[in-house]
N, CA, C and O atoms as a CHARMM CRD file, in Angstrom:
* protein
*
  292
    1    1 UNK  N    105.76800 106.00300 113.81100 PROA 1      0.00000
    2    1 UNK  CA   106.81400 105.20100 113.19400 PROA 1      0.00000
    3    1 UNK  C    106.86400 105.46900 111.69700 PROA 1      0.00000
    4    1 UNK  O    105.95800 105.91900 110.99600 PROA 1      0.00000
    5    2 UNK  N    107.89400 105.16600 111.39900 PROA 2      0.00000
    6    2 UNK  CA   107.98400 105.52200 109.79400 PROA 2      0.00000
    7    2 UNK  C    107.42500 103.97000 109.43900 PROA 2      0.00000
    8    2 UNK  O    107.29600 102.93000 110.08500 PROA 2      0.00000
    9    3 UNK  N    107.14000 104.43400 107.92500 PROA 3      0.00000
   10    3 UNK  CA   105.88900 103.23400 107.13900 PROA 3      0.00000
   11    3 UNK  C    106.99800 102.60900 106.49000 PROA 3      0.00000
   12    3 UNK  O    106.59200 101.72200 105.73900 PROA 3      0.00000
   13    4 UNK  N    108.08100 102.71300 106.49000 PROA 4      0.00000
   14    4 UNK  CA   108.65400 101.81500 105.40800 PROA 4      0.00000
   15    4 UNK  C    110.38800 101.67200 106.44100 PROA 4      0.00000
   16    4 UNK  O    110.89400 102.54300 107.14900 PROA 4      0.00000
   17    5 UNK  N    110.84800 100.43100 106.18000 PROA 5      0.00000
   18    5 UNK  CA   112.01300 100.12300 107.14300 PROA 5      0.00000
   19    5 UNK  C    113.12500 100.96900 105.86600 PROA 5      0.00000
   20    5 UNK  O    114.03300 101.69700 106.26700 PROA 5      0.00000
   21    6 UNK  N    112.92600 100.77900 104.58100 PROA 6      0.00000
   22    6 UNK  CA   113.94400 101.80000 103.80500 PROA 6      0.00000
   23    6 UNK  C    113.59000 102.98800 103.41900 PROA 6      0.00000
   24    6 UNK  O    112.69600 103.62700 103.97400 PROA 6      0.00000
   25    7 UNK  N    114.30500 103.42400 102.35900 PROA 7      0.00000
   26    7 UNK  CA   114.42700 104.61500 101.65700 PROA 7      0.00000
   27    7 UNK  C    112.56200 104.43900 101.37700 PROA 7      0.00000
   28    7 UNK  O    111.94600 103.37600 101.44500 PROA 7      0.00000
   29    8 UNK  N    112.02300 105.69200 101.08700 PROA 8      0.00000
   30    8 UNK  CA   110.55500 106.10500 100.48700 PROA 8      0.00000
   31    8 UNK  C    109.30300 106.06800 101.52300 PROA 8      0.00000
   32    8 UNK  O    108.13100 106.05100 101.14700 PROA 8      0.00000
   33    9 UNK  N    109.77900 106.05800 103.07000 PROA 9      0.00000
   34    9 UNK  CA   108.61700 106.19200 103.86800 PROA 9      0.00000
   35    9 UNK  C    108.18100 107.34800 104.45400 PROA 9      0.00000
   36    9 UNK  O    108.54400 108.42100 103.97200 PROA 9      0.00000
   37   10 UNK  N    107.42700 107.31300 105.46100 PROA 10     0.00000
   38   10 UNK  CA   106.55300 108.33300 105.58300 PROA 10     0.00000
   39   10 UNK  C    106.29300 108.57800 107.00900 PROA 10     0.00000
   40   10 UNK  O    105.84500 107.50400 107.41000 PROA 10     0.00000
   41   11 UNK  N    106.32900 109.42600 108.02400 PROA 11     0.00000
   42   11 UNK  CA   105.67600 109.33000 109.14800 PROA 11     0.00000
   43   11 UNK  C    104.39200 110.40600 109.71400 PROA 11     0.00000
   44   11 UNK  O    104.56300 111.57500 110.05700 PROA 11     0.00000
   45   12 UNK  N    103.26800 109.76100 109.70500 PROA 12     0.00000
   46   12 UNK  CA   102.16800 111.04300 110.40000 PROA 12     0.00000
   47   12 UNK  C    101.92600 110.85200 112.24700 PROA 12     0.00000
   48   12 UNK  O    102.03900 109.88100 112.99500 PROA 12     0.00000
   49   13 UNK  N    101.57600 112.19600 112.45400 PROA 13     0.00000
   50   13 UNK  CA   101.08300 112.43000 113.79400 PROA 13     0.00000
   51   13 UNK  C     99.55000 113.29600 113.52500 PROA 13     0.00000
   52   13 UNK  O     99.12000 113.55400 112.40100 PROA 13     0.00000
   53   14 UNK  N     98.87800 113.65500 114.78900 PROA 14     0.00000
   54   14 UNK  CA    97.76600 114.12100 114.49000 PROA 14     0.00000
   55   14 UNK  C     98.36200 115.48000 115.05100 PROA 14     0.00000
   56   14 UNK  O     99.48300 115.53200 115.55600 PROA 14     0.00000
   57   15 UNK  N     97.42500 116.69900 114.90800 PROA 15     0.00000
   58   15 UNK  CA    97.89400 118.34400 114.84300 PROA 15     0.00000
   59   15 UNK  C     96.62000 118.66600 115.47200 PROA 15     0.00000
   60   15 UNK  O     95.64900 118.70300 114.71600 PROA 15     0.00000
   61   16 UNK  N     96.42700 118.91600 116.76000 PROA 16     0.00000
   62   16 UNK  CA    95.09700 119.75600 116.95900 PROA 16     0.00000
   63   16 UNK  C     95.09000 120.97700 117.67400 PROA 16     0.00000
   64   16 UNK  O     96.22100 121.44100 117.82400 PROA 16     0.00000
   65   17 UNK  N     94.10500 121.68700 118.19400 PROA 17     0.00000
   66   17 UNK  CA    94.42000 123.16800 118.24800 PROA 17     0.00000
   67   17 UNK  C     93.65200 122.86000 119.15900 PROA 17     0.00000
   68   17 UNK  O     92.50000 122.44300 119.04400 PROA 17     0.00000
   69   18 UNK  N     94.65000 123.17600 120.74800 PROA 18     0.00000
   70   18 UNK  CA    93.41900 123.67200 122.12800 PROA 18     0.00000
   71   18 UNK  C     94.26100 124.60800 122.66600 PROA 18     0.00000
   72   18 UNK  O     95.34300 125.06100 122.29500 PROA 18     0.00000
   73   19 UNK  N     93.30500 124.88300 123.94800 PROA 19     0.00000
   74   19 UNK  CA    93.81200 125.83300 124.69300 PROA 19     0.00000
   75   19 UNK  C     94.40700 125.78000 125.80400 PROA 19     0.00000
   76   19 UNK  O     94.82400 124.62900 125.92900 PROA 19     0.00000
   77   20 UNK  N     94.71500 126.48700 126.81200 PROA 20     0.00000
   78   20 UNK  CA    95.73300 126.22700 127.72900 PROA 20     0.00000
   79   20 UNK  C     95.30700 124.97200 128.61700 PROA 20     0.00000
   80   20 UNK  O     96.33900 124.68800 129.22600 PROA 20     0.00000
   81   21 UNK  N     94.54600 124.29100 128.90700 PROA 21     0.00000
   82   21 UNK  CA    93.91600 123.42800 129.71900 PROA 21     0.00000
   83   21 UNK  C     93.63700 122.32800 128.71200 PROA 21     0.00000
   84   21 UNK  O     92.61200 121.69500 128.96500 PROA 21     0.00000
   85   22 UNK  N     94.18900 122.01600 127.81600 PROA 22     0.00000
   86   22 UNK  CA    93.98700 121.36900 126.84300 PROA 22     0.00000
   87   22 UNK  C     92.70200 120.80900 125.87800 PROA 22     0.00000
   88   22 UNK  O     92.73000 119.91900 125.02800 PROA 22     0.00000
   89   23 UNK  N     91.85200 121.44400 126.21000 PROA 23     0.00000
   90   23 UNK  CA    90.57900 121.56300 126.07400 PROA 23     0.00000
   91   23 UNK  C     90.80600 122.12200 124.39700 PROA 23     0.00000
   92   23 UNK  O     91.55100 123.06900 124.14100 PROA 23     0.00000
   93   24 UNK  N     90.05800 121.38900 123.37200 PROA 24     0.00000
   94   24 UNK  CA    89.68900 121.58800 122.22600 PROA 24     0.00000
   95   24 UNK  C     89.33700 123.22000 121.80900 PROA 24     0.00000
   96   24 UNK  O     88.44400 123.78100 122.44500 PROA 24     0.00000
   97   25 UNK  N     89.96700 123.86700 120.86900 PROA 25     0.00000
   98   25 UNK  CA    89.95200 125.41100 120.60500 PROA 25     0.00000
   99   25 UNK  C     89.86200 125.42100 119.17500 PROA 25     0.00000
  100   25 UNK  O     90.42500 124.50400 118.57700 PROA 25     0.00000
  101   26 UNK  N     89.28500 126.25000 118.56200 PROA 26     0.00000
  102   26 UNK  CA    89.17900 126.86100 117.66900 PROA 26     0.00000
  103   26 UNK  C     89.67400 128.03100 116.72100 PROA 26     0.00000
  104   26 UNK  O     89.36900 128.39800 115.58600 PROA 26     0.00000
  105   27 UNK  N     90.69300 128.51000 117.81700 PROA 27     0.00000
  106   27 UNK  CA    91.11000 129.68600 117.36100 PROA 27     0.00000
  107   27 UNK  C     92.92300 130.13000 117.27600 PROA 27     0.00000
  108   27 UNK  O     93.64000 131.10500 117.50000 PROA 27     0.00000
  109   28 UNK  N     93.04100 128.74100 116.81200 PROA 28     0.00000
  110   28 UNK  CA    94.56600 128.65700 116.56000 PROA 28     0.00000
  111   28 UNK  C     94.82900 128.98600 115.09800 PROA 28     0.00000
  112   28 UNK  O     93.94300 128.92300 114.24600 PROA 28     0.00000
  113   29 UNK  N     96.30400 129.40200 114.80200 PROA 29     0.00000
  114   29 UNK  CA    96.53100 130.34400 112.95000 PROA 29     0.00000
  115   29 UNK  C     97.09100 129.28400 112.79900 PROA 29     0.00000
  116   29 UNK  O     98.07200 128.66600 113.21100 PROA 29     0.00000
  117   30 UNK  N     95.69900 129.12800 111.65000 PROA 30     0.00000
  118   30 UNK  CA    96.01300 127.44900 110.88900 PROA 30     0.00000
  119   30 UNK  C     97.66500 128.24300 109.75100 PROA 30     0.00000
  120   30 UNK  O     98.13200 127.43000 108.95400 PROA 30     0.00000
  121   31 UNK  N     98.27500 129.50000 109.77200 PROA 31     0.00000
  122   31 UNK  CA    99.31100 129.56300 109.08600 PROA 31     0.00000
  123   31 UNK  C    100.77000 128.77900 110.04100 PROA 31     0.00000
  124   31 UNK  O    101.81100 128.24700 109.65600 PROA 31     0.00000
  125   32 UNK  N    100.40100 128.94900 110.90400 PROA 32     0.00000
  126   32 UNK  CA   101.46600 128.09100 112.04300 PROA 32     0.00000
  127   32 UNK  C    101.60300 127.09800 112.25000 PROA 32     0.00000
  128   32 UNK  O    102.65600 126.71100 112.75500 PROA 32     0.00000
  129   33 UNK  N    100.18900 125.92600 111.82800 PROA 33     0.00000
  130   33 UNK  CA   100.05000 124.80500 112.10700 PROA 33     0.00000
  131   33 UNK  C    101.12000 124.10400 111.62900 PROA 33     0.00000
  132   33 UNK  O    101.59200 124.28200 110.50600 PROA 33     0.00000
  133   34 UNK  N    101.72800 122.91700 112.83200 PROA 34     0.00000
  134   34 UNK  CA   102.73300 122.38700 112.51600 PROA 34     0.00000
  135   34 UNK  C    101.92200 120.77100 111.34400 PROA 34     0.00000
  136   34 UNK  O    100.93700 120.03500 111.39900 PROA 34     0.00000
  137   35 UNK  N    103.31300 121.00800 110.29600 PROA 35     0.00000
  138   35 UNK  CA   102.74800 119.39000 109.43100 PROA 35     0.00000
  139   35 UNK  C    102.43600 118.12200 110.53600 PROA 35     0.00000
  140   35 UNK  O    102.81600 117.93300 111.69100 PROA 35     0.00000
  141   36 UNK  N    101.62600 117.40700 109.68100 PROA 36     0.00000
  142   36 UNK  CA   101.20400 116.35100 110.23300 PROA 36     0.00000
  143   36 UNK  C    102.05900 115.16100 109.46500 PROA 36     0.00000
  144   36 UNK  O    102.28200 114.13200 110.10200 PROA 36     0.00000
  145   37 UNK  N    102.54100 115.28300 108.10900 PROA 37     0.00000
  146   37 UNK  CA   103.38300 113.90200 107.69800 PROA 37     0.00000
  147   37 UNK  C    104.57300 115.07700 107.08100 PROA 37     0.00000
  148   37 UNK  O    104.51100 116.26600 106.76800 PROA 37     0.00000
  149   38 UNK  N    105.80500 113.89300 107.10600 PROA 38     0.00000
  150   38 UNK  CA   106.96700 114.16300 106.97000 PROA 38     0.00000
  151   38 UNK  C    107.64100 112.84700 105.98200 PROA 38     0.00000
  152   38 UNK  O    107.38000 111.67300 106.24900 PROA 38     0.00000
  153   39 UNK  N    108.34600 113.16200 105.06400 PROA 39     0.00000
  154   39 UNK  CA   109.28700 111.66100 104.77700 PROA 39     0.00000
  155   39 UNK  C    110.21000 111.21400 105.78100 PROA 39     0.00000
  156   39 UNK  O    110.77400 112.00400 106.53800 PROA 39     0.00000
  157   40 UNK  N    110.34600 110.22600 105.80300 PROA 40     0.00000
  158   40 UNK  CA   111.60800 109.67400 106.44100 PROA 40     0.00000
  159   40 UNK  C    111.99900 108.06800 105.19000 PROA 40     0.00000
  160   40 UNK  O    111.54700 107.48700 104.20400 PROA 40     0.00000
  161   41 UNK  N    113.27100 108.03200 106.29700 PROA 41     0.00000
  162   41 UNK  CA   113.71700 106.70800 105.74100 PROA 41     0.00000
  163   41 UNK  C    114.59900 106.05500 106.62600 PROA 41     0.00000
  164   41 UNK  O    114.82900 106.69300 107.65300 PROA 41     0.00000
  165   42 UNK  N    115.08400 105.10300 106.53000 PROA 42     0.00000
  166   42 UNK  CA   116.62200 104.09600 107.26000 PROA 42     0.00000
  167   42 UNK  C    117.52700 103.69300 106.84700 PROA 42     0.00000
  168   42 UNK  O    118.28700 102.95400 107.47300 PROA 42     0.00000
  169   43 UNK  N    117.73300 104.16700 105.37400 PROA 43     0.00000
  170   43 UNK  CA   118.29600 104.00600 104.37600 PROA 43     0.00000
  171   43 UNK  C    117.90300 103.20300 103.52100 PROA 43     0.00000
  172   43 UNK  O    116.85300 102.57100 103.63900 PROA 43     0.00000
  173   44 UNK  N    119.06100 103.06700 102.07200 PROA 44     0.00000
  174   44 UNK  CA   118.26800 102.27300 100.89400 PROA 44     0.00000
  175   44 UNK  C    118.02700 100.61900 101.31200 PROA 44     0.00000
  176   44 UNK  O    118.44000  99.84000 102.17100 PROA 44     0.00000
  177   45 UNK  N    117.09000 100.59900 100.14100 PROA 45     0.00000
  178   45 UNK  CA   116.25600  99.22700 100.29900 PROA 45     0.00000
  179   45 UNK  C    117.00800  97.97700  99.89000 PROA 45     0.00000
  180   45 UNK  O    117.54300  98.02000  98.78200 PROA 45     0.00000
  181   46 UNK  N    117.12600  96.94900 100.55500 PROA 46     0.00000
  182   46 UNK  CA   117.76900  95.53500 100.07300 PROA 46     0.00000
  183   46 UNK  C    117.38500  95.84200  98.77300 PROA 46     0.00000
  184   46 UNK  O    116.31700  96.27200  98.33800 PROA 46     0.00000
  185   47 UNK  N    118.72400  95.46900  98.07000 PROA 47     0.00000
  186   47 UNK  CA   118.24200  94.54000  96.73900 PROA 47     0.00000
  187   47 UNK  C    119.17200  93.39700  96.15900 PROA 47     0.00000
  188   47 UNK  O    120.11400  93.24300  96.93700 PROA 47     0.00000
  189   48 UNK  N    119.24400  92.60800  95.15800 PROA 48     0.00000
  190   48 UNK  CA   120.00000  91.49200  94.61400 PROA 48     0.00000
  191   48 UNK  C    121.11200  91.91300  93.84200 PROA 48     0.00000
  192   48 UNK  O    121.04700  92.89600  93.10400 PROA 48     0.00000
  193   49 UNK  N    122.34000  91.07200  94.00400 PROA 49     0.00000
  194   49 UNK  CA   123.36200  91.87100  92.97800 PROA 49     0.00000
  195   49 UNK  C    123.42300  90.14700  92.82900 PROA 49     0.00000
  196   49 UNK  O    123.02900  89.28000  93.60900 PROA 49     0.00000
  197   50 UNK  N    123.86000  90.07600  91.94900 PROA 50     0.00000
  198   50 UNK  CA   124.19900  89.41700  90.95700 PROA 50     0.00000
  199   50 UNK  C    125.05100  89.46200  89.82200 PROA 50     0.00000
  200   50 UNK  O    124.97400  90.26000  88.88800 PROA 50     0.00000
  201   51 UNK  N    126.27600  88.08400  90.05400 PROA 51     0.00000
  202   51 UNK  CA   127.78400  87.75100  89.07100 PROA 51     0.00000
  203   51 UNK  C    127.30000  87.75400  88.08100 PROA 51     0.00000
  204   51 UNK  O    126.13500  88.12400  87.93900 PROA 51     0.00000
  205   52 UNK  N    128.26800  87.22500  86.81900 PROA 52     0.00000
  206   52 UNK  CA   128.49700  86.61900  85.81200 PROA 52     0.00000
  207   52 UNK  C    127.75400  85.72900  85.90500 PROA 52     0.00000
  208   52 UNK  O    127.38700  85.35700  87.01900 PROA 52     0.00000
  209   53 UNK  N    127.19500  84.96300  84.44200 PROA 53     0.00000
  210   53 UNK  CA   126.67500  83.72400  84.49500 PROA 53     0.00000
  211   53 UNK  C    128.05600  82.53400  83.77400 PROA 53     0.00000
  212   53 UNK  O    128.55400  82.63700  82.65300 PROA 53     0.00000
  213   54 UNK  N    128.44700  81.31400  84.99900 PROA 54     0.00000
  214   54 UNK  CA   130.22800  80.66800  84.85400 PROA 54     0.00000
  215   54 UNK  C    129.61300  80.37700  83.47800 PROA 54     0.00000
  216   54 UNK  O    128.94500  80.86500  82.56600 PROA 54     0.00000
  217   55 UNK  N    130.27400  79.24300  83.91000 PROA 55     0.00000
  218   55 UNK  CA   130.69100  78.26500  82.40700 PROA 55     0.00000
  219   55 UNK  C    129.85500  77.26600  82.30000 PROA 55     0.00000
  220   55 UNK  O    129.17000  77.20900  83.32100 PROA 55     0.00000
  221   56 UNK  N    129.59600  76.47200  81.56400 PROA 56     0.00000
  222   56 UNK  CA   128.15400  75.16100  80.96900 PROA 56     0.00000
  223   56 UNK  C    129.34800  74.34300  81.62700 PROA 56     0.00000
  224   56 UNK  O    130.57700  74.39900  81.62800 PROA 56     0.00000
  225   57 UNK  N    128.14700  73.39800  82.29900 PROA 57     0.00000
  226   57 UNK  CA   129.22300  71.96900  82.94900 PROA 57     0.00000
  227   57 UNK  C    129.24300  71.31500  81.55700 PROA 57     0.00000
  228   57 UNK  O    130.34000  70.95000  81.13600 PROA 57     0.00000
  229   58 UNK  N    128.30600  71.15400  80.90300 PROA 58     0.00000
  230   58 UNK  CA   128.42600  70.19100  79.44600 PROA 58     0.00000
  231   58 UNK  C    128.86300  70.30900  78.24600 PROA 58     0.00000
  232   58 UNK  O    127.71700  70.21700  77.80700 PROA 58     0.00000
  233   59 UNK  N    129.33700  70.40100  77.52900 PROA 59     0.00000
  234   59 UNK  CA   129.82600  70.62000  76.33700 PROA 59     0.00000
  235   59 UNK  C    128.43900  70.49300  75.42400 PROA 59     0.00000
  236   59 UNK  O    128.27100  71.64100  75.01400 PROA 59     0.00000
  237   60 UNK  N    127.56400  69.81600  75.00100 PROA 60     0.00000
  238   60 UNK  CA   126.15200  69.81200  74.78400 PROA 60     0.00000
  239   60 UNK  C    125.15800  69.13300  75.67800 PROA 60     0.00000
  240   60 UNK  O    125.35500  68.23600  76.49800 PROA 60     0.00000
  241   61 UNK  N    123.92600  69.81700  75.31400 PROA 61     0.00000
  242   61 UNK  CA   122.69800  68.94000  76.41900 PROA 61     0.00000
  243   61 UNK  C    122.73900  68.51000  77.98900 PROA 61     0.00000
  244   61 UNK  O    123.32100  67.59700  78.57500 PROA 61     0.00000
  245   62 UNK  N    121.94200  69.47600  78.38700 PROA 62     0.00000
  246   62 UNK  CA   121.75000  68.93200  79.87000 PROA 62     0.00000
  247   62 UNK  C    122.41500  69.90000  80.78500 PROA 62     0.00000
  248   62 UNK  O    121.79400  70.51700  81.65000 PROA 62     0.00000
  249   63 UNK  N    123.43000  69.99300  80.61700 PROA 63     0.00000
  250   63 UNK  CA   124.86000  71.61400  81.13200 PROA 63     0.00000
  251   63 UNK  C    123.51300  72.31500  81.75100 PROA 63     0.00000
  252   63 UNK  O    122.38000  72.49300  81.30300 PROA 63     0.00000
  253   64 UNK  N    124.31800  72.70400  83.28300 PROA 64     0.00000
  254   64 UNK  CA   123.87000  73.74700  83.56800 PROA 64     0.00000
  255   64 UNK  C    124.76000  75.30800  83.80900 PROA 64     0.00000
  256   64 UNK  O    125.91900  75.15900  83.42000 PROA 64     0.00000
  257   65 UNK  N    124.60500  76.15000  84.12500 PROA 65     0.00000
  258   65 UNK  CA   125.34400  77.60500  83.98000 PROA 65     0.00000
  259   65 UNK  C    124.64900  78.00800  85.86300 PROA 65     0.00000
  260   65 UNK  O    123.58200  78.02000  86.47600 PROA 65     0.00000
  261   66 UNK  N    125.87500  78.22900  86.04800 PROA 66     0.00000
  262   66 UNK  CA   125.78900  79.16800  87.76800 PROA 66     0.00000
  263   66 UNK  C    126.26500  80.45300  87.67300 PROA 66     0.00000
  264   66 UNK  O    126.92300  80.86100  86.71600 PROA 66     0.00000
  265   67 UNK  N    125.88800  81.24000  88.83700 PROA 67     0.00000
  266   67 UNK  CA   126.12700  82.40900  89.37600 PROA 67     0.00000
  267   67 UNK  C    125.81600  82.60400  90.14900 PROA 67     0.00000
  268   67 UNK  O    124.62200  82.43700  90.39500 PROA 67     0.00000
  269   68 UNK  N    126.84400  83.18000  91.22900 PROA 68     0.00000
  270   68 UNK  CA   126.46100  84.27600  92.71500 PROA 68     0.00000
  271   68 UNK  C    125.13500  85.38000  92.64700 PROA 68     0.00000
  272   68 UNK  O    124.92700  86.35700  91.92800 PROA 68     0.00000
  273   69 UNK  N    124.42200  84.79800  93.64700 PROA 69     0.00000
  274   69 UNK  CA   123.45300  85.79500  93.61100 PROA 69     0.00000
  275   69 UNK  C    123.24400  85.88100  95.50900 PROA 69     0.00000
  276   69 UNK  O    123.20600  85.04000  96.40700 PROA 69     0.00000
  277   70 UNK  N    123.15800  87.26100  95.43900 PROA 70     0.00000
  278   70 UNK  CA   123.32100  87.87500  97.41200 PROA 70     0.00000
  279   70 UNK  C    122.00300  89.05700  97.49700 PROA 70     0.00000
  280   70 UNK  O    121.57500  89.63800  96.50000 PROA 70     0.00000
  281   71 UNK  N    121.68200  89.18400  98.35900 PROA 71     0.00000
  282   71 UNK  CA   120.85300  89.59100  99.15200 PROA 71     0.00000
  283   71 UNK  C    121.33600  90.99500  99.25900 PROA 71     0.00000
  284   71 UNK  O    122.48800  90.61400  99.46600 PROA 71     0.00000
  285   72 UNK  N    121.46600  92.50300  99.30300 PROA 72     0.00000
  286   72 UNK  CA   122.42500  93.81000  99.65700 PROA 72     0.00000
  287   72 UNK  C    121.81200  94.85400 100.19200 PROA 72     0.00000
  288   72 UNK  O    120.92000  95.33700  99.49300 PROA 72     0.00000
  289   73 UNK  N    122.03200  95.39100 101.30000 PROA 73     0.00000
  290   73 UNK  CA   121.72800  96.42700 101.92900 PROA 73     0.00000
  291   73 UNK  C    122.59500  97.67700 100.90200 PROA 73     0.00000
  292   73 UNK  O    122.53800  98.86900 101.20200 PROA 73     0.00000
């Protein structure tokens, strides 16, 4: 399985060298050997987007200030 559900993961398998009976060998061309990790991904990673900050409910003291803030694939 890949290590990460987004963008920047990784997947390994193991690589071993036998012979026709599957029996453990020694004498396979480690130049052929297939990789054991690969990147992958599932695409990019959630992140936050975020509006404008509105308007002060108060004219002085106490006012608070809003904005949209979402979750984004």
């Amino acid at each position: 399985q890949c290590s990460s559900t987004c963008a920047g993961g990784f997947q390994r398998r193991v690589v071993v060298c036998q012979d026709e009976n599957g029996y453990t060998a020694n004498n396979c061309d480690e130049k052929s050997k297939p990789m054991e990790q690969r990147s992958c991904e599932s695409g990019p990673c959630p992140q936050w987007a975020y509006g404008n900050w509105g308007e002060c409910t108060k004219p002085c003291g106490g006012g608070t200030r809003t904005r949209l803030v979402v979750c984004q694939r």
